[in-house]
DRENKOL-513037 format. One line per 3 residues: for each residue x, y, z of N, C-alpha, C. Coordinates in nm, 3 decimals, padded with zeros to 5 digits. Example, Ala and Ser with C-alpha at 12.3 -4.5 7.8 and 13.67 -1.06 7.14 Angstrom:
// DRENKOL-513037
01.319,-00.569,00.780,01.230,-00.450,00.780,01.320,-00.330,00.780 | 01.285,-00.225,00.708,01.367,-00.106,00.714,01.290,00.003,00.787 $
END
This chain:
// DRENKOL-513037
15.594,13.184,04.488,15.619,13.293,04.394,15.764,13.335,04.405 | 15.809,13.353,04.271,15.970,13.406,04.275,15.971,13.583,04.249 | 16.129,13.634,04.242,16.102,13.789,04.165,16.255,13.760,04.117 $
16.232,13.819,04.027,16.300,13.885,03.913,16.329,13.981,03.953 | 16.477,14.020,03.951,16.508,14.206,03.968,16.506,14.257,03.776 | 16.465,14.380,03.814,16.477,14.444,03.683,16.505,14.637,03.684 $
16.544,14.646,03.626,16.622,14.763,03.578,16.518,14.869,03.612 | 16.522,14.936,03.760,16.399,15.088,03.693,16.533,15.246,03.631 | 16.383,15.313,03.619,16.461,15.432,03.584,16.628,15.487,03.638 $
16.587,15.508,03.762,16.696,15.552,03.849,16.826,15.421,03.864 | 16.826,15.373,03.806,16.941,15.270,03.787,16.942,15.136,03.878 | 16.860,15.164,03.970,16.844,15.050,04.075,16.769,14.944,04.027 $
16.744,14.812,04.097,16.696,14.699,04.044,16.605,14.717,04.149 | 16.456,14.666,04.097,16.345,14.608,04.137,16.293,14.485,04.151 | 16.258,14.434,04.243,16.219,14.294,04.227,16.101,14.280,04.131 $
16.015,14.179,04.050,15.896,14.177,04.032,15.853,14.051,04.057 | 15.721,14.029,04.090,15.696,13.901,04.178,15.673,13.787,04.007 | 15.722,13.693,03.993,15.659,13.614,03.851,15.567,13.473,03.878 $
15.512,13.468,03.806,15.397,13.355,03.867,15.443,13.260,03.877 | 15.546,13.154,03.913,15.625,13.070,03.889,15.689,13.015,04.061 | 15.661,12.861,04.078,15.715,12.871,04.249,15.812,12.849,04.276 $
15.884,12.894,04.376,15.981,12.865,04.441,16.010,12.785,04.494 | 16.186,12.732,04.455,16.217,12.634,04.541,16.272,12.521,04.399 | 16.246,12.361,04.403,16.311,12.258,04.358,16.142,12.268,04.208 $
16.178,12.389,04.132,16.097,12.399,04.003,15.982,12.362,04.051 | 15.893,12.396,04.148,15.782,12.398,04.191,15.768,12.253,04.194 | 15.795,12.144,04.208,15.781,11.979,04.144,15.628,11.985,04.238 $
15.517,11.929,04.195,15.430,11.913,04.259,15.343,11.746,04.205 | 15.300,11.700,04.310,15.206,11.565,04.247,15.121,11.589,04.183 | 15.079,11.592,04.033,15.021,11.585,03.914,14.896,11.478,03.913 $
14.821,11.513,03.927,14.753,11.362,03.948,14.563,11.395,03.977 | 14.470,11.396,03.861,14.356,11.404,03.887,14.304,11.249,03.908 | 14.201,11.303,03.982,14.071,11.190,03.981,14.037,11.094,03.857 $
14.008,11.004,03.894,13.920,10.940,03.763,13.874,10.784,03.814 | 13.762,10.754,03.775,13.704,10.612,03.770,13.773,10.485,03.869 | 13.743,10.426,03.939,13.842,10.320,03.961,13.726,10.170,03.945 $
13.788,10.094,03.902,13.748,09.954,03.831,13.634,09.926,03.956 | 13.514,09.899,03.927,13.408,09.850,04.042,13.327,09.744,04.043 | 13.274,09.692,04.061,13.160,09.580,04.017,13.027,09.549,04.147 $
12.940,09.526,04.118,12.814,09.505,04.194,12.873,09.434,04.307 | 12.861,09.426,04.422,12.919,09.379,04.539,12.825,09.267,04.531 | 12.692,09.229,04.528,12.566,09.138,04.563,12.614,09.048,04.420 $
12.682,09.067,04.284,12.717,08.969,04.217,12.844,08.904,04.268 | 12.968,08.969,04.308,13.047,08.896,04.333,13.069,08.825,04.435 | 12.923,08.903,04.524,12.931,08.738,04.671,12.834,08.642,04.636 $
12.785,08.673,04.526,12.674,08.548,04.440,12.793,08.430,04.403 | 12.903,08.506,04.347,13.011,08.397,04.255,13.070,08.348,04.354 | 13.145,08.438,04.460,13.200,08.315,04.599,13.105,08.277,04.668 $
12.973,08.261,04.676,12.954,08.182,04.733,12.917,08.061,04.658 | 12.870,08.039,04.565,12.897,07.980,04.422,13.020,07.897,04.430 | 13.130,07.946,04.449,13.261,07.896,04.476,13.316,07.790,04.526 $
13.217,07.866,04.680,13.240,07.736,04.800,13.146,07.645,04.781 | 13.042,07.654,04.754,12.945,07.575,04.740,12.991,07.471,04.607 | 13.042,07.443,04.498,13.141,07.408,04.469,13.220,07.343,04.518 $
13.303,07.379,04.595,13.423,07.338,04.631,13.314,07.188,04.748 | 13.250,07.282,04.824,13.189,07.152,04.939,13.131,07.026,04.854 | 13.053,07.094,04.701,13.021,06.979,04.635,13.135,06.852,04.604 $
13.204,06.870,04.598,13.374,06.850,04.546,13.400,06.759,04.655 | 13.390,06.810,04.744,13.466,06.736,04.879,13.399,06.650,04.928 | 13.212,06.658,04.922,13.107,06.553,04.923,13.139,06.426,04.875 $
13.111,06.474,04.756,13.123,06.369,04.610,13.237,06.271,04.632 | 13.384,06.349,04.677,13.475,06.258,04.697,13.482,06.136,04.838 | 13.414,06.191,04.923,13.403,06.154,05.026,13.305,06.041,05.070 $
13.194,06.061,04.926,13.085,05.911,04.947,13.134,05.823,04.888 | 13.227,05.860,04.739,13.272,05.763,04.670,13.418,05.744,04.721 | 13.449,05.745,04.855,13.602,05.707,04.905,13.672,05.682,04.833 $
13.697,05.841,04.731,13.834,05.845,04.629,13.901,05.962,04.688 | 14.000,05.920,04.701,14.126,05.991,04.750,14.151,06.134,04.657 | 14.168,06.232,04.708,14.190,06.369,04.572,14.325,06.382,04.489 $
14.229,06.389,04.396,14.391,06.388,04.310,14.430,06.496,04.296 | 14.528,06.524,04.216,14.620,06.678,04.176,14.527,06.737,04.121 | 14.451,06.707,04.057,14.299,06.825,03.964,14.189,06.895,04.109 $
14.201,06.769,04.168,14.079,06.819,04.245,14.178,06.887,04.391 | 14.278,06.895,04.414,14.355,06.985,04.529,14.364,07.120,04.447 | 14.367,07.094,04.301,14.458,07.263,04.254,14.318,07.356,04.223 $
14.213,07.234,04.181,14.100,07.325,04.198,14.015,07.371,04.295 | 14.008,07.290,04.372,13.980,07.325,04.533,14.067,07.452,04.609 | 14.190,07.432,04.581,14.286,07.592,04.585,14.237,07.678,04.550 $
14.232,07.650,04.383,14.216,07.808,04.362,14.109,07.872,04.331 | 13.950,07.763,04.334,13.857,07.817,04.397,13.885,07.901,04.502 | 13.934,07.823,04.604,13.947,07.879,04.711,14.022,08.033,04.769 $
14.109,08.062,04.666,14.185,08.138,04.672,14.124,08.283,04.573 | 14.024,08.215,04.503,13.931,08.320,04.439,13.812,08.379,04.528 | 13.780,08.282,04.629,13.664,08.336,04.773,13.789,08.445,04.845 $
13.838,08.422,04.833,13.951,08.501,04.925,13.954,08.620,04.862 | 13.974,08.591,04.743,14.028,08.777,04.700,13.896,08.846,04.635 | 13.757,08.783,04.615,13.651,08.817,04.604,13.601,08.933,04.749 $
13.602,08.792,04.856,13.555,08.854,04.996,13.706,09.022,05.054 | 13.818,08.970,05.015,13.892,09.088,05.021,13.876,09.208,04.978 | 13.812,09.193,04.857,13.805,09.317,04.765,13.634,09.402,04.780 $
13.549,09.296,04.850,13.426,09.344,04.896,13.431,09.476,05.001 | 13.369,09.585,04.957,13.371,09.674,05.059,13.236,09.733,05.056 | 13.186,09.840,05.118,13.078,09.910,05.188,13.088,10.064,05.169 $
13.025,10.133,05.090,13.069,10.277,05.065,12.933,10.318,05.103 | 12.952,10.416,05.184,12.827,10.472,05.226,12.809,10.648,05.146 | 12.664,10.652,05.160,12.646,10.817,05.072,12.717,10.918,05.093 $
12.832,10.984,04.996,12.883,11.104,05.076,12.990,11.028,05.111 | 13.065,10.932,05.073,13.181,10.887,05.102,13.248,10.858,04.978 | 13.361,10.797,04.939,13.459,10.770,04.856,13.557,10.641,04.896 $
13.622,10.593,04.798,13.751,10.545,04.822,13.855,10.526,04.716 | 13.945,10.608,04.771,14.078,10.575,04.669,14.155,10.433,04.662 | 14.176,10.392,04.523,14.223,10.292,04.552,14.339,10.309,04.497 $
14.484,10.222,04.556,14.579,10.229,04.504,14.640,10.052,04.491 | 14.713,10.053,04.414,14.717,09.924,04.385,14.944,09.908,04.379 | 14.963,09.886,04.480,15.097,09.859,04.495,15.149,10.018,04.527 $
15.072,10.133,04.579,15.138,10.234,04.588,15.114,10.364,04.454 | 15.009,10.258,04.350,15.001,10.353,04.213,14.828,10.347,04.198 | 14.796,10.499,04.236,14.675,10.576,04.192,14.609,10.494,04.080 $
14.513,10.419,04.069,14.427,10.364,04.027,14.273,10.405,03.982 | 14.229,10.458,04.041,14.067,10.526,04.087,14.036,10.551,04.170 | 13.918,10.640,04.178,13.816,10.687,04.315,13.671,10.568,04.271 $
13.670,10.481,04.388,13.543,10.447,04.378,13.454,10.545,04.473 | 13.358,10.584,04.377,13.219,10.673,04.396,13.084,10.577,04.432 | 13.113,10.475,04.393,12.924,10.401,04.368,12.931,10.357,04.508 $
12.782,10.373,04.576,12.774,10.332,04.741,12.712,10.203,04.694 | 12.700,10.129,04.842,12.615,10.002,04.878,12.750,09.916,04.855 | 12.724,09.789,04.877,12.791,09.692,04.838,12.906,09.680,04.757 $
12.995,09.694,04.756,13.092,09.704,04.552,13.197,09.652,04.640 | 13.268,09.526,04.482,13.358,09.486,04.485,13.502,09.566,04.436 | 13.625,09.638,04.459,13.704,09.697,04.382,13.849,09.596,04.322 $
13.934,09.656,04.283,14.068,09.566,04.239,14.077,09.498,04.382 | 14.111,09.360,04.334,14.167,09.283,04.446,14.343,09.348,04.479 | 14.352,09.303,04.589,14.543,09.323,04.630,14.534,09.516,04.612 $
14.447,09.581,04.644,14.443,09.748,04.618,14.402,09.759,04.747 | 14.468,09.930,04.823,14.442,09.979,04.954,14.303,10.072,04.925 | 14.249,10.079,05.017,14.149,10.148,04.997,14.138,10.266,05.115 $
14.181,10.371,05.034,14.160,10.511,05.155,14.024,10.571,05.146 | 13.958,10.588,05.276,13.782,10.643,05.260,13.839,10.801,05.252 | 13.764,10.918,05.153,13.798,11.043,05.166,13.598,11.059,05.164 $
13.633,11.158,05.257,13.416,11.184,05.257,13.431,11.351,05.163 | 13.307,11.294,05.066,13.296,11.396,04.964,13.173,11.475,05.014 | 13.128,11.490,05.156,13.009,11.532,05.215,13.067,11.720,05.230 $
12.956,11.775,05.254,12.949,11.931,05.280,13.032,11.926,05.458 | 13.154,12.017,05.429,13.227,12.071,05.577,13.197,12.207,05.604 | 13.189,12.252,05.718,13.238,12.408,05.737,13.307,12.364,05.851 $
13.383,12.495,05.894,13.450,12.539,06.028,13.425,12.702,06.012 | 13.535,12.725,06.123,13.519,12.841,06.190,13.646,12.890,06.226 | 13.739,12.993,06.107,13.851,12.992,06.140,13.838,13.120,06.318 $
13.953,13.075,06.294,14.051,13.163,06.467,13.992,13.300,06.472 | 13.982,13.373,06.598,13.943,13.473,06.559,14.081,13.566,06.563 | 14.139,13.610,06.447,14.250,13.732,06.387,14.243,13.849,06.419 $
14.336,13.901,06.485,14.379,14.045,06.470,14.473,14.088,06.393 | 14.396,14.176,06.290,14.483,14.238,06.158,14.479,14.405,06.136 | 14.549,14.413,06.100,14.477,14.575,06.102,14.450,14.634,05.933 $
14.276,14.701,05.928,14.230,14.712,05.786,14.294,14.815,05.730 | 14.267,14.809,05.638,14.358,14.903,05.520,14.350,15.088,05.618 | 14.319,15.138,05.665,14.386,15.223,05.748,14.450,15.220,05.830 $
14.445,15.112,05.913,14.593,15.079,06.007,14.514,15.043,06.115 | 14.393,15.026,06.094,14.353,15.028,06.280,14.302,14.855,06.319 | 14.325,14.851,06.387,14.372,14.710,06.419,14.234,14.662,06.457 $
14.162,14.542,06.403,14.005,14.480,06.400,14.049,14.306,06.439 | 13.940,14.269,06.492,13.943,14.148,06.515,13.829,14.083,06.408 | 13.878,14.009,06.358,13.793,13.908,06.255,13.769,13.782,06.258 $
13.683,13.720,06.223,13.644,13.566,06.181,13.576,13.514,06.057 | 13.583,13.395,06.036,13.446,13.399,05.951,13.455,13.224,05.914 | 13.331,13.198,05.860,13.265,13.075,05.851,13.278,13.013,05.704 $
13.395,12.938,05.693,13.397,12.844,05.568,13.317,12.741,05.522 | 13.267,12.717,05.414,13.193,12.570,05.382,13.321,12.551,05.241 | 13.265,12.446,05.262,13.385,12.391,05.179,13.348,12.211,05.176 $
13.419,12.154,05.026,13.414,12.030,05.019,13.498,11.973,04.883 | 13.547,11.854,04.948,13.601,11.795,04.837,13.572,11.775,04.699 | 13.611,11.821,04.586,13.567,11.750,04.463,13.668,11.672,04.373 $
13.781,11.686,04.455,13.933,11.555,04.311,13.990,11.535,04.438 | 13.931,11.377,04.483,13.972,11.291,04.603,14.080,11.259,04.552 | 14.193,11.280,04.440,14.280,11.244,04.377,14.383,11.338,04.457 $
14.306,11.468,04.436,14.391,11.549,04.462,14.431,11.565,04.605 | 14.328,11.578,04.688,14.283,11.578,04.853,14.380,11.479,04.888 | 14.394,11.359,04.848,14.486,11.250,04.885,14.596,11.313,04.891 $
14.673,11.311,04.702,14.792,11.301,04.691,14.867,11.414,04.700 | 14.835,11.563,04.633,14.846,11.723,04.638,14.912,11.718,04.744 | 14.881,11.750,04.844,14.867,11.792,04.973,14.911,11.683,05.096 $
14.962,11.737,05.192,14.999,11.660,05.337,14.879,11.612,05.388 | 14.746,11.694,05.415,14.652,11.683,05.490,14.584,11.781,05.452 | 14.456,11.782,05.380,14.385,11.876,05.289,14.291,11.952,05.409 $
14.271,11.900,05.516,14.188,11.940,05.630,14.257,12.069,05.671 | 14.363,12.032,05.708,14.485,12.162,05.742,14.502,12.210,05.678 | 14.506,12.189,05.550,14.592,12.283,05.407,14.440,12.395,05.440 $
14.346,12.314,05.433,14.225,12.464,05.373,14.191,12.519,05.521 | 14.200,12.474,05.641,14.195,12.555,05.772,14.304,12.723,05.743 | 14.489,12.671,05.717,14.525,12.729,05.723,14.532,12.864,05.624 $
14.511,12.784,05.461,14.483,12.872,05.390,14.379,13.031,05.348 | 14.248,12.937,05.444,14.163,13.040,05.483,14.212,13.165,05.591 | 14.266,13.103,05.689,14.300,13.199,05.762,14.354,13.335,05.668 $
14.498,13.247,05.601,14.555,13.378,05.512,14.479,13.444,05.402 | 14.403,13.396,05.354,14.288,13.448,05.256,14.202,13.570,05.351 | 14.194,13.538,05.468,14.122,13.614,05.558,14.202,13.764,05.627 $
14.328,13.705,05.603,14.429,13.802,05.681,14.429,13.934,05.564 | 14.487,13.862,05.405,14.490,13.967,05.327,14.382,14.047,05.271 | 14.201,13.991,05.279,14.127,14.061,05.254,14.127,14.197,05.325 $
14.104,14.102,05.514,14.062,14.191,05.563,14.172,14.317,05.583 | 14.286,14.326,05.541,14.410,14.433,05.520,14.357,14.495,05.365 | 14.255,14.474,05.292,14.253,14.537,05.180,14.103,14.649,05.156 $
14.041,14.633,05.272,13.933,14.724,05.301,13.955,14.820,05.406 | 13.848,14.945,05.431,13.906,14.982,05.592,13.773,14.919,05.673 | 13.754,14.898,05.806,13.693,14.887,05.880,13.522,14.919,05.863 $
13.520,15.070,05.812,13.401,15.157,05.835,13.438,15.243,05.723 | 13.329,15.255,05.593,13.361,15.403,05.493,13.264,15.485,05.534 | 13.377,15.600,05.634,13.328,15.758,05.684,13.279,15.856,05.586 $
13.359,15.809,05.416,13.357,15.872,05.348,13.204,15.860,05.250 | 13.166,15.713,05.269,13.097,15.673,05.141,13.079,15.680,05.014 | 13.212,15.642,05.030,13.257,15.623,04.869,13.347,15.493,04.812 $
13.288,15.375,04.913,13.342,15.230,04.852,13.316,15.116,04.948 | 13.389,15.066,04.960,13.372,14.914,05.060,13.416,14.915,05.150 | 13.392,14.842,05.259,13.410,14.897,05.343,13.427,14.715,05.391 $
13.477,14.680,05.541,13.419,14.539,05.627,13.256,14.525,05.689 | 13.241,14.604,05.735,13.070,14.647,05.789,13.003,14.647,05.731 | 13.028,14.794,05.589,12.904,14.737,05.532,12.910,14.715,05.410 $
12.991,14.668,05.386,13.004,14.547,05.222,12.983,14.392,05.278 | 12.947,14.398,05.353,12.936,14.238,05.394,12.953,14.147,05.272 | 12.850,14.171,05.199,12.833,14.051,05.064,12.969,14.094,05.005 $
13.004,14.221,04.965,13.106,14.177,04.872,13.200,14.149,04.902 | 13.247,14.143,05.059,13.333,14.156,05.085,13.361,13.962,05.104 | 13.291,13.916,05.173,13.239,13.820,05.139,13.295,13.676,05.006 $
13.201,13.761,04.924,13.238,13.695,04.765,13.391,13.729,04.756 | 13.462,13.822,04.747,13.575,13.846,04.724,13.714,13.723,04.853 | 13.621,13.719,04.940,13.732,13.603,05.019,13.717,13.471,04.963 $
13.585,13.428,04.925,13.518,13.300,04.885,13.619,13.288,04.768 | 13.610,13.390,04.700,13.686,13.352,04.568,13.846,13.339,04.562 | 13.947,13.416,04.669,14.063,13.365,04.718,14.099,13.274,04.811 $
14.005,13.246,04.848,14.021,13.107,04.920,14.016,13.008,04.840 | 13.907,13.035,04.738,13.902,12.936,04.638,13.988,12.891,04.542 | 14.076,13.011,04.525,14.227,12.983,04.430,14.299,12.953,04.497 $
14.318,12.939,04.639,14.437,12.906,04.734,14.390,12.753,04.760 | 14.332,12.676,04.706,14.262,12.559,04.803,14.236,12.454,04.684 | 14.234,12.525,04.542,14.240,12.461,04.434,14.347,12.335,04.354 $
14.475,12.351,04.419,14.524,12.263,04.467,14.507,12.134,04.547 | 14.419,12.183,04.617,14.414,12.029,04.749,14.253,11.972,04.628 | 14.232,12.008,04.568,14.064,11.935,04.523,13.985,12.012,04.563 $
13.967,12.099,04.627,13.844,12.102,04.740,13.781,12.262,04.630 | 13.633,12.247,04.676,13.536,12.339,04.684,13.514,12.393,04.777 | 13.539,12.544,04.728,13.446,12.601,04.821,13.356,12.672,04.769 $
13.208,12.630,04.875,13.072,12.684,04.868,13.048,12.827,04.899 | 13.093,12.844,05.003,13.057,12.990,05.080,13.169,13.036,05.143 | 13.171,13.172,05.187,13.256,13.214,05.309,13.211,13.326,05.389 $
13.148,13.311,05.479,13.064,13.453,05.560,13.202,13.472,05.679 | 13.154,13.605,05.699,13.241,13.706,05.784,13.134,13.640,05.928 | 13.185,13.541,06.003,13.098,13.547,06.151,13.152,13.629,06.245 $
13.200,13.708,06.269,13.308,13.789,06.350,13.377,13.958,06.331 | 13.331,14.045,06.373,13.450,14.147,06.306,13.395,14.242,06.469 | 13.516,14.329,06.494,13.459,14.392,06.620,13.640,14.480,06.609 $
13.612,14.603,06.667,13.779,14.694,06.650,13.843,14.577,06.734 | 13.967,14.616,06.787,14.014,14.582,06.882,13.954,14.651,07.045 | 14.018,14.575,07.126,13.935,14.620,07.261,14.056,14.768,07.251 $
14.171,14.801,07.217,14.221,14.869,07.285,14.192,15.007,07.200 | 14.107,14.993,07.117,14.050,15.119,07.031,13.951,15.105,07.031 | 13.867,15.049,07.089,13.741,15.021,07.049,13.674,15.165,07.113 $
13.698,15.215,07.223,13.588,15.321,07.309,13.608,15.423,07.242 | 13.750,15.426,07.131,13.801,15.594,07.079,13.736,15.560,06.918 | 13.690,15.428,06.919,13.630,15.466,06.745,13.475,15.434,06.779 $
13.459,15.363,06.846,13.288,15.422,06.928,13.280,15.558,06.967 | 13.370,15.669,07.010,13.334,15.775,06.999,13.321,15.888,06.856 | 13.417,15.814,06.804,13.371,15.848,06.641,13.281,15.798,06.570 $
13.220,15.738,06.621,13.092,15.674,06.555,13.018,15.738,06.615 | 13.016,15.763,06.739,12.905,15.878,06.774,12.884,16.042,06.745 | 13.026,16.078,06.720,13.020,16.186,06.676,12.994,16.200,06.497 $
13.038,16.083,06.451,12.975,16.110,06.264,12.821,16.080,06.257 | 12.767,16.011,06.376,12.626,16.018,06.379,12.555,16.178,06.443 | 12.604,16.220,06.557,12.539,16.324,06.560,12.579,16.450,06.461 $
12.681,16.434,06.350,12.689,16.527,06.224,12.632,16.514,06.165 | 12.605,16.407,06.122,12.483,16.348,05.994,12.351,16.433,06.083 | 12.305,16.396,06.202,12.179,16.430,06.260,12.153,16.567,06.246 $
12.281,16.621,06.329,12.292,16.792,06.308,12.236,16.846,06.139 | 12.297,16.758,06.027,12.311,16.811,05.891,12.190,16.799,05.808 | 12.112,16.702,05.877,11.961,16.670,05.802,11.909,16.808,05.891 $
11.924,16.825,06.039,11.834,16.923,06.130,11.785,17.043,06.086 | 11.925,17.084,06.023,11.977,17.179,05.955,11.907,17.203,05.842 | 11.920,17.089,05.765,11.856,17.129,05.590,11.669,17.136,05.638 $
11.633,17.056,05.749,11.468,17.060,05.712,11.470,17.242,05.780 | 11.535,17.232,05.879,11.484,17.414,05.948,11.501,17.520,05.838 | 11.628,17.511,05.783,11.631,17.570,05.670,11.562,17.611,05.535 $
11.473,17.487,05.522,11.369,17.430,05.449,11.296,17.484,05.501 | 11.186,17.515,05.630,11.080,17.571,05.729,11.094,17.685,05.668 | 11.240,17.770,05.710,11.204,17.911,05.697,11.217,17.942,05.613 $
11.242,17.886,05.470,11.240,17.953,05.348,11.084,17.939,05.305 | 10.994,17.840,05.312,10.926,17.814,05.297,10.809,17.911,05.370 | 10.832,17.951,05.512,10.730,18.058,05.626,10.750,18.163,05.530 $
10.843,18.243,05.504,10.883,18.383,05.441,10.828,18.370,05.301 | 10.818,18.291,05.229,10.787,18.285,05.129,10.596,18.283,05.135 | 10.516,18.205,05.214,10.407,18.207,05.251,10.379,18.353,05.311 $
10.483,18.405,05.378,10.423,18.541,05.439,10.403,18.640,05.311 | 10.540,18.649,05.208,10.542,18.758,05.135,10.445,18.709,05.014 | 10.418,18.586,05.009,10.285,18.526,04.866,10.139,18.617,04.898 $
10.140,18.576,05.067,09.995,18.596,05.121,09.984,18.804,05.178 | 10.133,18.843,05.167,10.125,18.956,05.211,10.081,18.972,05.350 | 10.110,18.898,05.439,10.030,18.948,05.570,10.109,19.006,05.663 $
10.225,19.012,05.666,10.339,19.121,05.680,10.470,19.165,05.584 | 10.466,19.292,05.630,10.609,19.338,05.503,10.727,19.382,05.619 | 10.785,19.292,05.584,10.939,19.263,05.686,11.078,19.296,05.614 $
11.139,19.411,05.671,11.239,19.471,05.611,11.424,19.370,05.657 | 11.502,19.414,05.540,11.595,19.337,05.556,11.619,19.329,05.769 | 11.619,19.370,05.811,11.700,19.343,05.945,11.586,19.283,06.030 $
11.476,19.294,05.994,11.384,19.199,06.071,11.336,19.059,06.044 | 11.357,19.048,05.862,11.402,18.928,05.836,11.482,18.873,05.857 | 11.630,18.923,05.886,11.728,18.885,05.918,11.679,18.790,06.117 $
11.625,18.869,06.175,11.617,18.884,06.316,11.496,18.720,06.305 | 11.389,18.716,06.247,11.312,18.643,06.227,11.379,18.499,06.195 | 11.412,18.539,06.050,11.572,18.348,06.016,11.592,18.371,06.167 $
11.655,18.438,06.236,11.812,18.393,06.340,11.693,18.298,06.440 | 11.570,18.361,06.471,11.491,18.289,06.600,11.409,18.196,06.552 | 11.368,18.167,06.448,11.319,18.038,06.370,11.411,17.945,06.396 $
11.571,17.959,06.336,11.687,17.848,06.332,11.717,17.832,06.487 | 11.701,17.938,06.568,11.749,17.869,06.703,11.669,17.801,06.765 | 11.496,17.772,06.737,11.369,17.753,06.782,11.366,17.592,06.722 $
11.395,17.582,06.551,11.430,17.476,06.538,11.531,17.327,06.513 | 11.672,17.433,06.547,11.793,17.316,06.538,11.835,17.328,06.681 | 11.770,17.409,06.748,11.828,17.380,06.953,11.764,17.233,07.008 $
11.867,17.230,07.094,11.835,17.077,07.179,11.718,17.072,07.266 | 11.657,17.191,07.339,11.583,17.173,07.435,11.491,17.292,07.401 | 11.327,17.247,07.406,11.250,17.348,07.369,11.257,17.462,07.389 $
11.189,17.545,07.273,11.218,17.708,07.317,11.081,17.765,07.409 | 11.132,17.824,07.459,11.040,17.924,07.595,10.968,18.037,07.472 | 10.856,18.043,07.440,10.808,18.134,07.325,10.820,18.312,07.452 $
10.831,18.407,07.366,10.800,18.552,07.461,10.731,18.642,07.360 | 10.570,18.673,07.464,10.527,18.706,07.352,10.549,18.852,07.356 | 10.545,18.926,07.238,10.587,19.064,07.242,10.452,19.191,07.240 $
10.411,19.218,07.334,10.296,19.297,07.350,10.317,19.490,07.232 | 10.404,19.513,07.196,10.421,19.606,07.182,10.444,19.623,06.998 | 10.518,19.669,06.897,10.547,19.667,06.785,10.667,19.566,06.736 $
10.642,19.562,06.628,10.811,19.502,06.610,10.908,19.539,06.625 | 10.938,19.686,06.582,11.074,19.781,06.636,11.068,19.836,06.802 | 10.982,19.772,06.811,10.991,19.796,07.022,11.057,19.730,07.120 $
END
């Protein structure tokens, strides 16, 4: 990516990032997948052997009738011969979940796809690329999430080739390209969430798992689109603070849990005694003036939001006694 400076208000220049790469006009190898020339492997060792069998007829024949070979029968005996050769050369073995690129003097030719037996261009190299399902397991990262606090992360790529064209030629080493790329796909997510939402009011690393998730799968997937490759999945296997904050945001986790606890405690006792007073004054079975209602709430709420049971005392005498 390049930037452009441009003019803001205050007279100064701004960079802006433009989609466009940097460096010698981005020059990159251009070059998809496609077909490469194949043929039944079990026909073309039908024809050389056909060939030789031939050729031995040839050499029989001449040999009962003690005639010397002439120029017809050396040039055809050659280049029979020279056709078993580049038949059996060009014979290869592709197994399920494998590939081969062929190149023919250095120039991209095809991907042979078809397994079993197959013959390809004679005088062509043949690179195996496996189009089978990969994962790994990138590094485990320390980044710090969109509040600043520094988390350790991982997570579990699947991934697989689909433009052996590209996997080849794109790229140095497509194995490395998508190891490293993930990592950074991993670095900038996890800098774009915080850790834990105290607030609950969005995403969070913990507990957006899935989306958080889908959202790496899918920048990994634009970063990697280049080399050929698919990717299937991307799970978070890993996330934990750092060790050197970890005991001071475990204590904040314990204290936003016992607020929450305190705040439900709160609403049901609250709930109790509106509900007792309201049963007393429906049913009339006492008439309780403001300061003894008052006195009544205060020992209900301490009876039911205190930590350790209440000692009941019973009062032998009146209420104003």
């Amino acid at each position: 990516m390049s930037s452009q400076p441009v003019p803001a208000p205050d007279g100064t220049s701004v960079p802006v990032v433009a989609d466009v790469p940097v460096g010698h006009h981005g020059a990159r190898v251009n070059v998809r997948e496609r077909a490469a020339f194949a043929v039944d492997g079990f026909v073309a060792l039908a024809v050389a052997v056909a060939l030789v069998g031939f050729v031995a007829w040839r050499v029989v024949v001449r040999v009962q009738a003690k005639v010397a070979p002439d120029v017809v029968d050396i040039a055809a005996t050659t280049l029979a011969l020279l056709l078993v050769g580049l038949i059996l050369s060009s014979l290869i073995v592709i197994a399920p979940g494998q590939s081969r690129v062929v190149q023919f003097f250095g120039r991209y030719v095809g991907t042979a796809r078809r397994t079993g037996l197959t013959v390809l261009m004679p005088l062509t190299t043949k690179r195996n690329v496996s189009v089978r399902v990969n994962n790994f397991e990138t590094h485990t990262l320390k980044v710090n999430d969109s509040e600043g606090n520094p988390v350790e992360i991982a997570a579990i790529v699947v991934w697989q080739v689909a433009d052996t064209a590209r996997a080849v030629f794109a790229v140095e080493s497509y194995q490395q390209f998508v190891a490293v790329q993930a990592e950074s796909a991993l670095r900038h997510v996890a800098t774009s969430h915080p850790y834990d939402d105290t607030v609950g009011a969005g995403t969070s690393l913990r507990g957006s798992t899935d989306v958080v998730s889908a959202e790496l799968a899918h920048e990994v997937a634009e970063r990697v689109v280049v080399a050929g490759v698919e990717i299937l999945e991307v799970r978070i296997s890993h996330l934990a603070y750092s060790p050197e904050i970890a005991q001071a945001m475990l204590q904040r986790q314990q204290a936003s849990a016992i607020i929450a606890a305190r705040s439900r405690i709160v609403d049901g006792a609250v709930g109790m005694v509106e509900m007792a007073l309201a049963r007393l004054d429906e049913q009339g079975i006492v008439v309780l003036d403001d300061e003894r209602r008052a006195a009544m709430v205060s020992n209900l709420l301490v009876v039911l939001c205190g930590d350790s049971r209440a000692t009941p005392v019973v009062n032998t005498g009146t209420l104003y006694a």
